[in-house]
C-alpha positions as CSV (number, residue, x, y, z in Angstrom):
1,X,12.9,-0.3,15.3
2,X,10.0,-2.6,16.2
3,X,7.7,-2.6,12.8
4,X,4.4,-4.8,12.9
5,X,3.3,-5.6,8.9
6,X,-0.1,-5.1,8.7
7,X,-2.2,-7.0,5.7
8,X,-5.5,-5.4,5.2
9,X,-8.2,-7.6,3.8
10,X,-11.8,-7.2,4.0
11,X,-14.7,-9.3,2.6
12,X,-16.5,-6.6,1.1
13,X,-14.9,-6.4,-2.7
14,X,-17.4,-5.5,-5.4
15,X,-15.1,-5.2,-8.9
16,X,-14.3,-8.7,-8.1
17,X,-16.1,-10.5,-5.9
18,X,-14.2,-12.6,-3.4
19,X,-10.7,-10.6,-4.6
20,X,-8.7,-11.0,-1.7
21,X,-8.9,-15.4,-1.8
22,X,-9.2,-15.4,-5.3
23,X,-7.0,-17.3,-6.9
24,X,-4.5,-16.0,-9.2
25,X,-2.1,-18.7,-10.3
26,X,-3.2,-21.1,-8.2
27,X,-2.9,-19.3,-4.9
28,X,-5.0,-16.9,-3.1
29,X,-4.6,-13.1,-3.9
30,X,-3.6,-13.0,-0.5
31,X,-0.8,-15.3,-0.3
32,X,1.9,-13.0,-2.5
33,X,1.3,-10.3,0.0
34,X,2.2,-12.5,3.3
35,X,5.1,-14.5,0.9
36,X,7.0,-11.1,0.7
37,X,6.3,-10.1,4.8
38,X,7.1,-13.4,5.4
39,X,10.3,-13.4,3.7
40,X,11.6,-9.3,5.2
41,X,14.0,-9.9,7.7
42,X,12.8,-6.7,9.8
43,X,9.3,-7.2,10.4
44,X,9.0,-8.0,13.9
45,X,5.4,-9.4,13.4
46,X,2.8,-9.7,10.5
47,X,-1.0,-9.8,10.9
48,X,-4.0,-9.7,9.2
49,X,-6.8,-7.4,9.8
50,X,-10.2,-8.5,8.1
51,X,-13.8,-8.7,8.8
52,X,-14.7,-11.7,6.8
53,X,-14.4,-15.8,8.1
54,X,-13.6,-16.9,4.9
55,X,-10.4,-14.4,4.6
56,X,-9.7,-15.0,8.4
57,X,-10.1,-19.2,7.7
58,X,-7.4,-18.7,4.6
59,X,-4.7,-16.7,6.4
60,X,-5.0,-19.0,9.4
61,X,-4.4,-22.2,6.7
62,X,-1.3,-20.1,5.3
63,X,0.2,-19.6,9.1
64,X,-1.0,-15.7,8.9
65,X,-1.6,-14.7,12.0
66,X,-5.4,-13.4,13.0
67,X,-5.1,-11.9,16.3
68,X,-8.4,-10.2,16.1
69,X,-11.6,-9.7,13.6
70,X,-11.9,-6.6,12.2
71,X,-15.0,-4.5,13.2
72,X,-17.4,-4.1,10.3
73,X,-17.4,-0.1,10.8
74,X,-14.2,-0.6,9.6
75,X,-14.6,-2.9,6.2
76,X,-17.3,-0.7,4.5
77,X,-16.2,1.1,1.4
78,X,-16.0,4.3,3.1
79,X,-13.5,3.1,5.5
80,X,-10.3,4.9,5.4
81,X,-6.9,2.8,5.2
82,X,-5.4,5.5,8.3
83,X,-8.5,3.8,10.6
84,X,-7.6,0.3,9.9
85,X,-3.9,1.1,10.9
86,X,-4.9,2.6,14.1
87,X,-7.2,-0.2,15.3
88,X,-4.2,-2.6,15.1
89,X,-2.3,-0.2,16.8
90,X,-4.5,0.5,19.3
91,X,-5.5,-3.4,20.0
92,X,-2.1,-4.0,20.5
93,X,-1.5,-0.8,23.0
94,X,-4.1,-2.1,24.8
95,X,-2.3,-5.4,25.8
96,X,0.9,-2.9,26.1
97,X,3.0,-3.8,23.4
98,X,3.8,-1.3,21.4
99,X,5.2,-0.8,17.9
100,X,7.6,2.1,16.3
101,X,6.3,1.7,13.0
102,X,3.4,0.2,11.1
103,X,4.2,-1.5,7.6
104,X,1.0,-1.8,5.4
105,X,1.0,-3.8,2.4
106,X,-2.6,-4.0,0.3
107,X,-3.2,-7.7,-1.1
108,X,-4.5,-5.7,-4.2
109,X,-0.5,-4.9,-5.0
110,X,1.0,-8.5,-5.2
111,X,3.9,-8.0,-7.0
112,X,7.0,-6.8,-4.8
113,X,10.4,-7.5,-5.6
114,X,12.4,-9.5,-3.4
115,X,14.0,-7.4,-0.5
116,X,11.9,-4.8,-1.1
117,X,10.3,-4.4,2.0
118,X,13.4,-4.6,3.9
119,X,15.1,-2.0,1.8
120,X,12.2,0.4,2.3
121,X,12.2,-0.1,6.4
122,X,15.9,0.8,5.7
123,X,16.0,3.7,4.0
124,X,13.1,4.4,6.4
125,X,15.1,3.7,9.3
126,X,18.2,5.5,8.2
127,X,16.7,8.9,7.4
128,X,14.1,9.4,9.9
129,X,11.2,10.1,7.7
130,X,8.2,10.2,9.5
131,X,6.7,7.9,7.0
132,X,7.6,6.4,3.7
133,X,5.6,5.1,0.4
134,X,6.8,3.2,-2.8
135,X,6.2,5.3,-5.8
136,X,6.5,5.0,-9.6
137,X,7.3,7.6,-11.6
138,X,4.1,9.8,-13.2
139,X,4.7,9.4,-17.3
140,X,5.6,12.6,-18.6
141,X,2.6,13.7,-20.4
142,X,0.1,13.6,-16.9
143,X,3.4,15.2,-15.0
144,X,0.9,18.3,-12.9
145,X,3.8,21.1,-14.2
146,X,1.3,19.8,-17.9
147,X,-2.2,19.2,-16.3
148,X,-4.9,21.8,-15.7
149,X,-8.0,22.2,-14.1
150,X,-11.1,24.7,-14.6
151,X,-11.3,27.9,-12.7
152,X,-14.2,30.0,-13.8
153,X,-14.6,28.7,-16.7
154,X,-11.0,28.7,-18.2
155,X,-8.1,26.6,-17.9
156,X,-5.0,27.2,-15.2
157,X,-2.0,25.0,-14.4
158,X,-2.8,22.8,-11.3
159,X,0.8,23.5,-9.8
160,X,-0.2,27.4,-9.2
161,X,2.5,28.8,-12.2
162,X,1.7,31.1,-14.6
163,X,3.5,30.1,-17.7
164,X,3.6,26.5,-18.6
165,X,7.1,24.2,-18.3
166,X,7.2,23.8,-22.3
167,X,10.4,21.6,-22.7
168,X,9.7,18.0,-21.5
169,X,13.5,18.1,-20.6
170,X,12.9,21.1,-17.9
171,X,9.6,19.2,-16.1
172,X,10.6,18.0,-12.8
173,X,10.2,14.1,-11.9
174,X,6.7,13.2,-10.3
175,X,5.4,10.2,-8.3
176,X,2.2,8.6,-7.7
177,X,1.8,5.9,-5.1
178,X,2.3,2.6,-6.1
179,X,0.1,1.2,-3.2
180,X,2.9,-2.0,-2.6
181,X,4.2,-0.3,0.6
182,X,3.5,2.3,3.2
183,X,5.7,2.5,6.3
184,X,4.1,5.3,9.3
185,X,5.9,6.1,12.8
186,X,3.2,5.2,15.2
187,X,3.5,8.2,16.9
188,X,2.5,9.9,13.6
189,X,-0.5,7.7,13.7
190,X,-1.9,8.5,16.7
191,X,-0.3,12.3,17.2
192,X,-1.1,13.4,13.8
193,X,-4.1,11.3,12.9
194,X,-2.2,10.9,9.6
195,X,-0.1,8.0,7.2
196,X,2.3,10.3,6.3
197,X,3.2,12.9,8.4
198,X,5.4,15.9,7.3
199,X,8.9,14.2,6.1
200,X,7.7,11.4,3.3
201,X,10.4,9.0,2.0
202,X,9.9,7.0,-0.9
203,X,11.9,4.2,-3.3
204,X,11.1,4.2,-6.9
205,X,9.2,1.1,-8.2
206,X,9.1,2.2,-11.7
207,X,11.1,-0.8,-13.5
208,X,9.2,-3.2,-11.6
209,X,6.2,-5.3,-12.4
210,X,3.1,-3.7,-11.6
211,X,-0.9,-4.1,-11.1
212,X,-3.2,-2.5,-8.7
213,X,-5.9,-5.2,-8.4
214,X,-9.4,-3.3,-8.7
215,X,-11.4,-4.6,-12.0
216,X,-11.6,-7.7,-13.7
217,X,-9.3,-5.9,-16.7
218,X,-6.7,-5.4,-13.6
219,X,-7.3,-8.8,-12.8
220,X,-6.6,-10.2,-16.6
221,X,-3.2,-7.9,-16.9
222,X,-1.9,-10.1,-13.3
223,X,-2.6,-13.1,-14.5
224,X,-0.8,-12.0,-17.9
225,X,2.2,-10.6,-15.8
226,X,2.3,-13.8,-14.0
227,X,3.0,-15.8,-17.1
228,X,6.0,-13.1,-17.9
229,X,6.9,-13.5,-14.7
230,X,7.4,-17.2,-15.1
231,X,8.9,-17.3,-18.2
């Protein structure tokens, strides 16, 4: 398969101004992000898509290629990750080259194992999913079989049942996305307006590192798991 890694950055971060160049260890958010694409052995190509010069003026220093500068309808806080994806696809179909699948990988995620993209566009590859996500596993006391919501004023069980799961060895395993990796057929891009489609692979993160960079807190538990990390 022909895969194109796509790093979305824009220039519009509130929780932490400037996030995306920021530096955390001494190198730009950015830079552990296009380390690990850098380093997969089936990405055909990586890019960055961003709106803002000082972004664009980074990647270009680290050898990340800019082939284009995001339109700003697409780096408000509104805009939708599935839009982003599509632009690059199209901008691309519109010079004729065309890509299988699209691998996005958020700068706000920057700790991946090594390999790990290339075991996901693997397993990816090997099972035919129409898309596939990295996942870690939902601890057991927020599992939805335990979680309710309101209806009418009382309490039901999210998942639909009627009687509650009440031994913690019956509940089923759940997943929430991890945000490291998300791997889409293009054709379910474009066809089904959609980064998932109907089949969803995943590969379970859950003894990895971890941080989703949104807050300044986020931002103190990186630079904490960095020095683990290096240690």
């Amino acid at each position: 398969m022909k895969i194109l890694g796509l790093i979305p950055a824009r220039g519009g971060s509130k929780g932490i101004p400037g996030k995306n160049i920021k530096l955390l260890g001494g190198k730009p958010l950015l830079q552990y992000t296009f380390e690990a694409a850098k380093n997969s052995k089936l990405l055909n190509k990586v890019i960055l898509s961003s709106d803002d010069e000082n972004i664009i003026q980074i990647a270009k220093q680290l050898e990340l290629e800019v082939p284009f500068k995001r339109p700003d309808n697409l780096a408000e806080d509104s805009s939708s990750s599935l839009e982003v994806v599509k632009h690059a696809v199209n901008y691309y179909l519109d010079k004729g080259i065309q890509f299988d699948a699209i691998c996005l990988l958020q700068v706000t995620t920057p700790f991946r194992e090594p390999g790990l993209i290339d075991e996901c566009i693997l397993k990816f590859q090997d099972n035919n999913f129409d898309s596939l996500v990295t996942v870690r596993e939902v601890p057991e006391e927020y599992n939805p079989h335990w979680i309710f919501e309101e209806s009418e004023g009382s309490l039901k069980i999210v998942t639909g049942e009627k009687e509650i799961i009440s031994r913690r060895q019956d509940l089923p395993k759940a997943y929430h996305r991890d945000g490291a990796i998300y791997i889409t057929k293009t054709e379910v891009l474009l066809n089904e307006n959609s980064l998932f489609g109907k089949r969803i692979g995943f590969i379970d993160t859950s003894a990895s590192p971890y941080v989703n960079i949104d807050t300044p807190e986020d931002w103190r538990k990186a630079q904490d798991m960095l020095e683990r990390l290096k240690n």
